[in-house]
N, C-alpha and C positions, 0 to 999 in steps of 0.2 A: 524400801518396799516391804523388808522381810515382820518391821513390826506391824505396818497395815494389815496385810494377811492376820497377823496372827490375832490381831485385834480383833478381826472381820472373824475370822472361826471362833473365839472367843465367845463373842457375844452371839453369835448362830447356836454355843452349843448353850451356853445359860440363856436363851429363849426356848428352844427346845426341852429345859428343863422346868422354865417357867409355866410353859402351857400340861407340861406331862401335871404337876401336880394342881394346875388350876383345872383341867378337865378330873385329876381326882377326883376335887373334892366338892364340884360341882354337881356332876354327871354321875360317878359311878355310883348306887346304891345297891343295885341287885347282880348276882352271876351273868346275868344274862347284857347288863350295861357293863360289866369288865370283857367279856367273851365277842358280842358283836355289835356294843355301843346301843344296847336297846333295843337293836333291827330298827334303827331310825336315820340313818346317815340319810344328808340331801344327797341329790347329783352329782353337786360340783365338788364336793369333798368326796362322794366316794370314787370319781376321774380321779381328783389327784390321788386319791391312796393309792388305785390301781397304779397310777404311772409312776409314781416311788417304789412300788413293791417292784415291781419287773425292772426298770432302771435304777439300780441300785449300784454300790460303789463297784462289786463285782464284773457287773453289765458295763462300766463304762472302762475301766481297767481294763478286762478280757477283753473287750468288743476294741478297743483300741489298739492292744499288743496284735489281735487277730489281723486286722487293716493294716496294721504297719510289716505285719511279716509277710501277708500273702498276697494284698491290693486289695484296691474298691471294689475290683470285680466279683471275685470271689466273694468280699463278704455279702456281698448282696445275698449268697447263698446261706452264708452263717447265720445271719440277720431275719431271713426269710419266715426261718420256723415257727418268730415270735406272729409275726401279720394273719398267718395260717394259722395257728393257733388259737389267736383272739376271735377271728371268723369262725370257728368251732362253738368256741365257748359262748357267742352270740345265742345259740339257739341253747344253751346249757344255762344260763346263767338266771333265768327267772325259775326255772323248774329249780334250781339248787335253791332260790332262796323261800320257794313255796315248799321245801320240806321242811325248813324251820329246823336243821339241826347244826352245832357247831362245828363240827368236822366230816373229815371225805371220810373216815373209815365207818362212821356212825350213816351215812346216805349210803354204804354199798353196803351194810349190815340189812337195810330193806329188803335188799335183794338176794341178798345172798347168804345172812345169817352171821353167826355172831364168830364164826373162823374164818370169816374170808375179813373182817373189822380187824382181829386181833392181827391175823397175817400183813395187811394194809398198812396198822398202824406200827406194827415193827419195821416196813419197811422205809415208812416217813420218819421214822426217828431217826432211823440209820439214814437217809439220806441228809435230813438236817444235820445232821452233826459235818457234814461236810461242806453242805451250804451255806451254813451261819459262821464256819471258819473260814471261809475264804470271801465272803461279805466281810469280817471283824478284820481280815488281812487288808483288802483291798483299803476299808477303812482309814485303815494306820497308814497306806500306800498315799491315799488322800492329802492326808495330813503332814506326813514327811514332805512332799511334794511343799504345800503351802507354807508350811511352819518352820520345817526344817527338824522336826523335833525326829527322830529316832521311831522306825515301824515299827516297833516291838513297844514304843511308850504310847503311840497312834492308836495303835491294835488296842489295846488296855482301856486308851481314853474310848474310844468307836464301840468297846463292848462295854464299859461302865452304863454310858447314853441310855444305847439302844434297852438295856437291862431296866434301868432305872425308868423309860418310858414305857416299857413292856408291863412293868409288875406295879406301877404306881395307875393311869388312868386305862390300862387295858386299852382295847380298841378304840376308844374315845382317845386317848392324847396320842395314839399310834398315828389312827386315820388323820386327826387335825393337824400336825406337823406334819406327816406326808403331803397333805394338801399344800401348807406353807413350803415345804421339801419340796416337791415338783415344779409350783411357778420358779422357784429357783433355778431350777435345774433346767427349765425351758429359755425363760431369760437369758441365764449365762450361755447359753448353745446357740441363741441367735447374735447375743454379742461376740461372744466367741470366734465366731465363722466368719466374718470378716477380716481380725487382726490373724487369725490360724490363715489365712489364705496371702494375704499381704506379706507373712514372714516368709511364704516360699516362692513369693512371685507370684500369684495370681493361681489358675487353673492351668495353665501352658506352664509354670514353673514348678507343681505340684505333680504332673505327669511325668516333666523333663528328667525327675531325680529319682523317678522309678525305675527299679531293675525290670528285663523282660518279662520273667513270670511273673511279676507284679501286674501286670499289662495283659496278661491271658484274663479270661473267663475263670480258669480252674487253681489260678494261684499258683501255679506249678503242681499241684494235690490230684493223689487220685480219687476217682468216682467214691470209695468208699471210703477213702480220708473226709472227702467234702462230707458224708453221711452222718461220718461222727463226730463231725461240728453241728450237723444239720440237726439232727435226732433231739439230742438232750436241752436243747432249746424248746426245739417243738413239742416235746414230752413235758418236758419241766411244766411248759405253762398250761397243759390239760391237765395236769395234775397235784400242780401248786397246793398247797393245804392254803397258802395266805389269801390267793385270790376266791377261794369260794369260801372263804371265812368274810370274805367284803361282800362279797355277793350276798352271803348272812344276814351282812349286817345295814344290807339296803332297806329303805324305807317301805318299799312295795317289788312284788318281783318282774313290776313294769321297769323302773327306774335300775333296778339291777340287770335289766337286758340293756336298756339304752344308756345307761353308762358305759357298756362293753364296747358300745360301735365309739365313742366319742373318744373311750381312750384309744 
């Protein structure tokens, strides 16, 4: 089985690389087709980018170590921030793409001038740097998992990728492989939850092998532990730079609102 895998990511990652430089050399001509794909994405592509960008190797890594150490219950509350989040960003997300600019620190410079942009945008740097390492970790985490190959060679390959789709078709081969990224990721979660459930006995066998603060509502966690699972979920995505860069890069700032409920 260990070469199937590796076959199977294999050619996931040189398709991935196939489209990054046929949306190149396609698509990109101007700043504005590297930055937010022309402000043309349809629908259904800009759903999946959204649901790649938020569901990403991070999100499923974390989101899983979380449910296995503290129960279902609980995450429901970890989990929560992201639902509450997007219901915000519903009423946010045609205004962002009616101001027609590329970044969050460039729409609150509107308001508030060119040191509340600069302040903003140091503080999105600094947080990326944290974000996109433990994305490039989980990455490699992915890949050890399937491959067997070594996190530290995973990590390496997981930031070559994303690099090389990043800086060859911009937004155009980001959003299009997220699109093809996400059915994937939804596919495998509904086949998945059958044999995940089967290997432990069903639902009665899945509860049977949980400790008791598994079985609480609170995980065993206090009110303010739960917070600070809770918070930076729910911040993260009111404040993502990726997702109001899609919102950008929506074709009308109609379709940038009802993209938001579908994801």
């Amino acid at each position: 089985m260990g070469n199937i895998y590796i076959t199977i990511v294999v050619l996931y990652l040189l398709l991935m690389i196939l489209m990054g430089i046929y949306y190149a050399k396609r698509e990109v001509k101007t700043s504005e087709d590297f930055m937010v794909a022309g402000r043309r994405l349809p629908r259904i592509v800009l759903i999946g980018t959204l649901l790649a960008t938020w569901v990403g190797s991070g999100t499923v890594v974390g989101g899983a170590s979380f449910i296995y150490q503290y129960g279902p219950l609980a995450s429901i509350i970890y989990f929560a921030g992201a639902p509450i989040g997007i219901f915000i960003l519903y009423f946010i997300a045609d205004k962002a793409r009616s101001l027609s600019k590329y970044t969050i620190p460039e729409m609150l410079e509107i308001k508030f001038g060119k040191k509340t942009r600069t302040i903003s945008a140091l503080f999105i740097l600094l947080a990326y740097v944290g974000i996109t390492s433990y994305q490039f970790i989980g990455g490699g985490y992915v890949l050890n998992i399937t491959t067997g190959i070594s996190v530290e060679l995973g990590t390496l390959i997981t930031a070559a990728v994303v690099i090389f789709l990043a800086t060859t078709g911009g937004m155009f081969s980001v959003a299009y492989t997220d699109f093809l990224s996400s059915f994937l990721i939804v596919t495998g979660f509904i086949i998945g939850i059958p044999f995940a459930l089967s290997a432990v006995g069903g639902f009665d066998g899945l509860t049977a092998g949980l400790a008791d603060h598994q079985l609480a509502w609170d995980g065993g966690l206090t009110v303010p532990q739960l917070l600070g699972f809770f918070l930076p979920t729910f911040l993260l995505i009111l404040g993502d730079q990726n997702m109001y860069q899609r919102f950008s890069s929506a074709k009308t700032p109609a379709i940038a609102k009802k993209s938001v409920m579908d994801f």
